[in-house]
N, C-alpha and C positions, 0 to 999 in steps of 0.2 A: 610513632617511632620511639626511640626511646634511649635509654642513658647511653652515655657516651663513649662505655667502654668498647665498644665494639668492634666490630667489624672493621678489618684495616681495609683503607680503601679499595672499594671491588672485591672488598669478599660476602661471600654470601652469608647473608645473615638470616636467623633463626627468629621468627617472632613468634614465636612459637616455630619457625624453622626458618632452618636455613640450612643452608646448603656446601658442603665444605670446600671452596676454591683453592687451589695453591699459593698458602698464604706468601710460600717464599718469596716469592715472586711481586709480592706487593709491592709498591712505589715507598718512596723515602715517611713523608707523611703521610701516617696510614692511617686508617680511625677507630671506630668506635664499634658501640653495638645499640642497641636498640631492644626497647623491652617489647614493644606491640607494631612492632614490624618488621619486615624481611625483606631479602634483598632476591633477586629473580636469581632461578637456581637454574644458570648457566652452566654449562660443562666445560671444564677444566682446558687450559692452552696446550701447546702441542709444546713436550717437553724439550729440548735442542734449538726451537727456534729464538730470535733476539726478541726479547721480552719487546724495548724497546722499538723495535722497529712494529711490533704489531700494536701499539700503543699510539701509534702515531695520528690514528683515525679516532682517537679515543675525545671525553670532554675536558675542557678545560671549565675552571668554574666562571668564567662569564656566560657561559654556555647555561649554566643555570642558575644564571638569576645573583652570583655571587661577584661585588663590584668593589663594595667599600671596605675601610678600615676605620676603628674609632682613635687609634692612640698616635701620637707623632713623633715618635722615636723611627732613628733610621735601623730598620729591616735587617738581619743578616740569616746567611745560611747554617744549616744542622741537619743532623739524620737521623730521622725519628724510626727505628725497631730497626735498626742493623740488626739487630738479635731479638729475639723475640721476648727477653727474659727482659729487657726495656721498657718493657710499658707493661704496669701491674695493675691492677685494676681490682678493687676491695668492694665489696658491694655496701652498699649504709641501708637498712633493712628497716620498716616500718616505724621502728622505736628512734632513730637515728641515731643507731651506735653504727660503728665499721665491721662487718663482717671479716670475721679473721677462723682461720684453722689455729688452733693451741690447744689441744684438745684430742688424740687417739681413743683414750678407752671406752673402755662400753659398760654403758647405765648399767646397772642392778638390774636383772630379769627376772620375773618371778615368774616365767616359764621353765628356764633353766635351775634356778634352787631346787622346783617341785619335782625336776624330773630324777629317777630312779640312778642316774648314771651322767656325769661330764663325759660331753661329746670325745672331747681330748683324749678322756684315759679306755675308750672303749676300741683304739684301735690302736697296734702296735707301733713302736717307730719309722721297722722296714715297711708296714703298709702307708704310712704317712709318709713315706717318702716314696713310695713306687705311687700312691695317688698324687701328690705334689707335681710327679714328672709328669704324671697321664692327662694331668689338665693343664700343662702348659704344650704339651706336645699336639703336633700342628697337625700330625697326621692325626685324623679322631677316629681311624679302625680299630684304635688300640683300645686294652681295657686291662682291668687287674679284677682277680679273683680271688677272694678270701672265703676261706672253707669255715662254713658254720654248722657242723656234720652234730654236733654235739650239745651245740646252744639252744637256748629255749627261744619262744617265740615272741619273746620279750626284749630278747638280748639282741636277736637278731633286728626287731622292731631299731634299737637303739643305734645297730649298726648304717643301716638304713639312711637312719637320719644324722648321724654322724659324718658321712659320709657327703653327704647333700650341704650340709651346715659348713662345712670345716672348704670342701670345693667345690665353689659354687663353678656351674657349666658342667657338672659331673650328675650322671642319673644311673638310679640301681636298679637292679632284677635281681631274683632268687632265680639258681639255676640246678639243677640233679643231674650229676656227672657219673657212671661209674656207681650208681650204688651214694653218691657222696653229694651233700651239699653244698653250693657256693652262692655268696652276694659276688653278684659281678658288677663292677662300675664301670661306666663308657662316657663318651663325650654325649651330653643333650641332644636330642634328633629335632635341632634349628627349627624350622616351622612349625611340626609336629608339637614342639615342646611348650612354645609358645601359645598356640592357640587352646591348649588343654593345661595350663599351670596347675601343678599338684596345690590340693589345700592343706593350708598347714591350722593349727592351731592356734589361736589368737586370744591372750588374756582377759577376759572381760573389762579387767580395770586399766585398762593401759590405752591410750589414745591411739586409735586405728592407723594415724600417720607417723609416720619418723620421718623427723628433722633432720640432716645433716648440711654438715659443710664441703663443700668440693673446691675443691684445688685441682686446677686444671693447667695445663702444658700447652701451648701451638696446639690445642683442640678447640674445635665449636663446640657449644654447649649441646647442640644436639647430636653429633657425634660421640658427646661423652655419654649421654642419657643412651644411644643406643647402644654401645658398650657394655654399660651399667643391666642393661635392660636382658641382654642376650648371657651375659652372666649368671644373672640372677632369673631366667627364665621365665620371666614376666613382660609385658606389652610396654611400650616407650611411654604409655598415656596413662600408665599410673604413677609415672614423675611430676611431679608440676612444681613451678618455680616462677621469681617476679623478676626476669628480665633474663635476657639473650648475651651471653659474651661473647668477643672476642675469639678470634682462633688465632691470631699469629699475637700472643700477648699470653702473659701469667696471669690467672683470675680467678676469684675469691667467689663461692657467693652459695646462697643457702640452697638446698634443695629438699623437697620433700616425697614418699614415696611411702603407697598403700599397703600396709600388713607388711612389708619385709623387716625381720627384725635387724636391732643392730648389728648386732653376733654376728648378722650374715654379711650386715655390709662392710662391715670393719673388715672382716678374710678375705675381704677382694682386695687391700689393700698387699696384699701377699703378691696377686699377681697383675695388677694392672702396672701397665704404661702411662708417665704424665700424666697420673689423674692418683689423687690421695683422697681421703673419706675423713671426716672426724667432726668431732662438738657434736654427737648423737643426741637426739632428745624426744620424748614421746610425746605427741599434741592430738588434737580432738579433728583439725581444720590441715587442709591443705594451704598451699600455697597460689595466691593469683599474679597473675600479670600488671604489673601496675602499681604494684603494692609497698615498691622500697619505695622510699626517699632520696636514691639516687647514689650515685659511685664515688670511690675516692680514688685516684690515680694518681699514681707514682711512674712520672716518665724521664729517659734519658733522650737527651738531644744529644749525639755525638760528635766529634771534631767541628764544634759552633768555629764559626768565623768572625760573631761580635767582640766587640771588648769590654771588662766588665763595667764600664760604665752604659754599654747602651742596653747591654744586661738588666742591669739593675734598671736602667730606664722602663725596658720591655715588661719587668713582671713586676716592678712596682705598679703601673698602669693596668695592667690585669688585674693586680689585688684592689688596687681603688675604683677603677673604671668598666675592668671587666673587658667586653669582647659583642660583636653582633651575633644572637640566636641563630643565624643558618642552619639551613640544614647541608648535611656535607656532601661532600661527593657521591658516598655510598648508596646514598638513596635513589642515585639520577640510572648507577648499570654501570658497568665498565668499555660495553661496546659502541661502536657507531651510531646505536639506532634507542636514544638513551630511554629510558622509563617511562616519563611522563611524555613521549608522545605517545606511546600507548596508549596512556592512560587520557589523555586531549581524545584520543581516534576514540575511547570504549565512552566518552561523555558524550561524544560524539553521536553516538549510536549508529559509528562507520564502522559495522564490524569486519568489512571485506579489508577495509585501513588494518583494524586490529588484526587480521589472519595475517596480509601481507608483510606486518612490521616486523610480527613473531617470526616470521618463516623465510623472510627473502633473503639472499646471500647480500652479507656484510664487510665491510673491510674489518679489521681489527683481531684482538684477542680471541681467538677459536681453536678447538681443536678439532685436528684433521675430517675425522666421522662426523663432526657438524657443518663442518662445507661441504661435505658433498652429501648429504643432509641435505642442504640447502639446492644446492646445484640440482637434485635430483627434484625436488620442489619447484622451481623455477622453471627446470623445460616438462614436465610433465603435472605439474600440479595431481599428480598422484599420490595421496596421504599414506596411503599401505607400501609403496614402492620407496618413498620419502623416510616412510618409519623402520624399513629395513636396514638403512644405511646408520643406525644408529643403535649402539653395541649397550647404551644407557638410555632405557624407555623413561626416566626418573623425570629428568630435565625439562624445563615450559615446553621447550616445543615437543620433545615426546608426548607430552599429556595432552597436546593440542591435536598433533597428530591422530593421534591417537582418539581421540574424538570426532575428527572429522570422518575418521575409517568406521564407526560406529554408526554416526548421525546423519552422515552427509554434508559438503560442501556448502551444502542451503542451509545449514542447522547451525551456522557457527556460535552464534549464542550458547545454545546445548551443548557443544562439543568446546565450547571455551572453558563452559561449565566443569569440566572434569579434571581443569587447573585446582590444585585444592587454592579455598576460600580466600586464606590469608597474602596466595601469590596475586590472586587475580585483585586485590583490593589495593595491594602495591602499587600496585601501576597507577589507580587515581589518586591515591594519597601522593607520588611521586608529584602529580601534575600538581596538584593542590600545593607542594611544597617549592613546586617550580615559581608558580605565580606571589607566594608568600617572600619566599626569596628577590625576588624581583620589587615588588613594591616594597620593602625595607628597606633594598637598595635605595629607590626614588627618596621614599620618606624621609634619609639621611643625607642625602643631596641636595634633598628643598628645603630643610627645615633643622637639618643636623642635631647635633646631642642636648634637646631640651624639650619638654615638653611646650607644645604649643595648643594655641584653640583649634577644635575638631578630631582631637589624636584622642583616644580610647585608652581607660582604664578596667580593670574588672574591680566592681562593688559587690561585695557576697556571692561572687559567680554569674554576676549580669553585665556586661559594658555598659559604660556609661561617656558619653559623649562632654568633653572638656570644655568649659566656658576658656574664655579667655582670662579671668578672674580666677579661676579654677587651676588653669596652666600655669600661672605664676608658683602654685605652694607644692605642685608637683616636676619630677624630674624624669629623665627619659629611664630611668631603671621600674617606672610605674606604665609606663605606655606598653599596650596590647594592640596585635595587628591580626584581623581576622586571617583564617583560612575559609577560600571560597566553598557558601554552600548555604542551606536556605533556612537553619536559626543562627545565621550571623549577623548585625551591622556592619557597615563601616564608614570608616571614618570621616566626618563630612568637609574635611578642606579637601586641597587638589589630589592628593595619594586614593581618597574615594573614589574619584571618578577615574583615578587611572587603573584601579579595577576594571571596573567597566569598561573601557577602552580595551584594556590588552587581553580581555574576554568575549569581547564583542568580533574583537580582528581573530580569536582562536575559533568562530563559527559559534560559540554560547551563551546561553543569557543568565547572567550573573541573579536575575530575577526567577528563575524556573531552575532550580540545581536538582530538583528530584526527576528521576531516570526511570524509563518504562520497564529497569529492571531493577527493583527495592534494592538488592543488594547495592549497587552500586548509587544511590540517590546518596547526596553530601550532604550533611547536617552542619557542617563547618566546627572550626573552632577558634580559639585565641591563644596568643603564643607573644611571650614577652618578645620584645625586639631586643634587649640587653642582657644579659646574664654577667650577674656577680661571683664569681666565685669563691667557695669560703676555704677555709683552713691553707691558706697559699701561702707554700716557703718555698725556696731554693737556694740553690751551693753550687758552685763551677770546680767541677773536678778534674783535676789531671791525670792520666792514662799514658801507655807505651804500647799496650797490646791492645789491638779492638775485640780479641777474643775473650777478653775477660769481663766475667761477669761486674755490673755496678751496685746491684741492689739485693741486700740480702733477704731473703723470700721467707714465708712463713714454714716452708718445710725446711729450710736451711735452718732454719733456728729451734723448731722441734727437734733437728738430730744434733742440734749442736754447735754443729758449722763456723769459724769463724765469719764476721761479716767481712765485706770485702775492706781493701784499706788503701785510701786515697794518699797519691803519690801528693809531694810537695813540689816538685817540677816534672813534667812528663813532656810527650811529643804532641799531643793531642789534648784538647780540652773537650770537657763533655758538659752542659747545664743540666743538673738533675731538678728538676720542680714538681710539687705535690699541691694537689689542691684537688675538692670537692665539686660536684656538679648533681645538681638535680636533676633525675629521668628526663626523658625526651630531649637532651643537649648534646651535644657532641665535643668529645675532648679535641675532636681535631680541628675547630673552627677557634677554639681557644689558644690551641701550638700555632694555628694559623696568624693570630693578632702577633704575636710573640715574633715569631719568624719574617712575618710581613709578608709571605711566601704563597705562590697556588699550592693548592694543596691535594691538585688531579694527579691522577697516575701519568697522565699522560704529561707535565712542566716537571714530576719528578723523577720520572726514568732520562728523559732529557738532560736534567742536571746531573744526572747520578749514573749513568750507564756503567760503572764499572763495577759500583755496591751490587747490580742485580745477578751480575757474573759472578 
């Protein structure tokens, strides 16, 4: 899973995808994202009904595995993304600088110097402005016609690609009217376009990849990537990037992208929505997953109810003590029927468990066309009759569906098979993060904030099993706790064997984690139980309006913008706190220490029922 900016809780996340849920709708403390993992790509709630009341079946975090606290300051309440524009999220990228947009123009191209003619100067005003309108206009029958009755085959060549360059989503034809010439330009023919991308010319000296920076609005990264992608009439899988943001949050973070020149991506900035382009740069390598070093977050807590001494209590203790690793809510699902039991049924190798979890009618957060989905599933176990009632083939159980109409009911294996890779592998990383959550809980209960004998460290990437003697010179910010799976230890006092135990009562042997289906056999891993966080400040601001924005953004200050300007007495108080986090952590298990608060959708529609209106 991975950094923390992500995903507010119960939205679906992109691990390489994810799925865009109605972030508005999200609970008070929402979360994060994740760089190598996703969150199950559920179909959106039914819009008019009470958030709240379909939340009601939902988890709370005892429910997975989530029990203690490290700091002893008394707890108060806050509301974390009243507005989305609250919780910013800056990527820190391999070198460990912060990812920031300050930066528009576009590199030197020594494509463009050699060429005969600027793009610019080869079409008139009024066609730059009748193309300008043609590609933002929805209807895409439309088209504009420039007469090239006289021009050479050069010029028109130049028109061509002038034309393509300057708006992208716009595709040309040569047409004879009349005796007469024209470049006609029209909207890209969507699928068509895509699977045949014109080729363009590519410098030999220039690194095949462009770097940019994205700035993104209340969008998921892969939402913006397909945006980007259908724009610029290339496949979403020549994007690649080290980590998943956020949709209901402001975020920062690099992207990179095969042969498209700068030139072209900077002119999407002309017509895109919530999504800004810039820091262009030409590189040899793409981008992998995995690859930052982790997020820096800038969040507002709004109308806090603490006073600033338990404040100060709260994030002094963060900055010296830190916070328990959890994994957060996001990873367990937002419905009834959370993640990792799935993910318990597919170790299982119950896969009638697994069809049934996917597919049965649930209480909770659903929309209309997926209950009776479901319903239609339940009294006919009809796959093809089930997969009709569903307007979005996209979603897990579409693909499932959809699989068994193919394979047969006897084939569930094969027909799960056609969830792509990264959903169906959620499901046991959920379970694995279910049981890891669980025993840190125990761990902190028996043995609380210090290292002890039998507690695990990592030594150049090996655990190493703690003398007593050993436990003395370390401290709990050194202790690792496996994830279950078969090149792991663990620990050998009593949290070892409560592996064992709460594996042994889930039907599996913590001794056998490889599975008759490779993909799914667990290698395990280790995962600190404490995280420090570094670069941590905070300010208590005073407000009158909740609609005003608190945090001045990096596009705000490329145009200018003054920053915002904190009252000296207001009606409302808001804690702003910033601090860093390494991949695989969650911002919201940190707001969680702070707040002392659940942090399910389900305790914060409860508190909050009137934010969600």
């Amino acid at each position: 899973m991975e950094d923390s900016d992500s995903v507010p809780v119960g939205e679906k996340r992109s691990f390489p995808d994810e799925d865009p849920e109605h972030a508005v709708k999200r609970a008070r403390v929402a979360g994060e994202d994740e760089d190598d993992e996703e969150e199950e790509e559920l179909c959106e709630e039914e819009e008019g009904e009470s958030f709240a009341d379909m939340m009601k079946h939902g988890l709370t975090e005892s429910d997975v595995g989530i029990h203690k606290f490290i700091s002893d300051h008394k707890g108060f309440s806050g509301i974390l993304k009243e507005r989305y524009s609250d919780f910013v999220v800056h990527e820190i990228n391999k070198s460990g600088t912060i990812v920031r947009l300050d930066d528009l123009s576009v590199p030197a191209d020594v494509e463009e110097s050699s060429s005969a003619c600027d793009p610019t100067e080869c079409l008139t005003e009024e066609q730059k402005q009748q193309l300008a309108e043609l590609q933002l206009f929805k209807n895409k029958e439309g088209n504009v016609s420039i007469e090239v009755q006289d021009d050479s085959k050069e010029k028109r060549t130049l028109l061509h690609k002038a034309v393509k360059t300057l708006y992208p989503g716009l595709e040309t034809k040569t047409e004879e009217r009349d005796g007469k010439k024209f470049i006609v330009a029209y909207h890209a023919a969507g699928q068509k376009a895509l699977a045949a991308p014109r080729k363009h010319s590519w410098p030999k000296n220039r690194g095949s990849f462009c770097h940019f920076v994205l700035y993104k609005e209340n969008k998921d990264t892969m939402d913006a990537i397909n945006v980007l992608s259908k724009f610029l009439r290339v496949r979403p899988n020549m994007f690649s990037y080290m980590g998943t943001k956020d949709k209901r949050a402001i975020t920062v973070q690099e992207i990179a992208v095969l042969k498209i020149s700068a030139e072209r991506l900077a002119h999407l900035n002309k017509c895109l929505m919530n999504l800004k382009l810039g820091n262009f740069s030409y590189k040899k390598h793409p981008l992998k997953l995995g690859e930052l070093q982790g997020n820096h977050f800038t969040v507002i807590l709004r109308n806090i109810s603490g006073s600033q001494e338990q404040v100060e209590q709260a994030m002094t203790s963060l900055k010296d003590t830190g916070f328990i690793n959890y994994y957060g809510m996001q990873r367990f699902g937002t419905t009834a029927v959370p993640t990792h039991q799935v993910g318990r049924a597919i170790l299982q190798n119950n896969w009638k468990e697994v069809m049934d979890l996917i597919l049965k009618p649930r209480p909770g957060a659903e929309k209309s066309y997926l209950v009776k989905c479901r319903e239609e599933w339940a009294s006919s176990h009809d796959p093809e009759a089930a997969l009709k009632k569903l307007p979005v083939k996209r979603c897990v159980e579409g693909q499932l569906l959809r699989g068994l109409s193919k394979y047969g009911k006897n084939n569930i294996v094969t027909a799960f098979g056609l969830i792509p890779r990264n959903n169906r592998l959620m499901y046991i990383h959920s379970y694995q993060s279910f049981v890891w959550n669980s025993m840190v809980s125990r761990r902190l209960e028996v043995f609380g904030l210090r290292a002890v004998e039998g507690d695990l460290i990592l030594r150049g990437g090996s655990a190493h099993v703690l003398s007593a003697e050993e436990a003395e010179k370390h401290s709990i910010h050194d202790v690792v706790m496996p994830l279950p799976g078969f090149d792991v230890i663990y620990p050998t006092h009593s949290v070892g064997e409560g592996y064992r135990q709460m594996m042994t009562a889930d039907h599996l042997d913590i001794d056998n984690m490889r599975h008759k289906v490779r993909d799914y056999s667990l290698a395990g891993a280790y995962r600190r139980v404490v995280i420090r966080p570094s670069d941590v400040s905070w300010e208590l601001i005073q407000y009158d309006d909740p609609r005003v924005p608190l945090v001045h953004t990096d596009v705000e200050k490329l145009e200018n913008q003054a920053a915002p300007v904190y009252l000296t007495e207001g009606k409302y108080r808001a804690l702003k706190m910033e601090f860093s986090l390494p991949s695989s952590t969650y911002a919201t298990m940190a707001i969680r220490e702070v707040l002392k608060m659940d942090t399910s959708i389900k305790n914060q529609t409860q508190l909050n029922t009137t934010w969600i209106n």
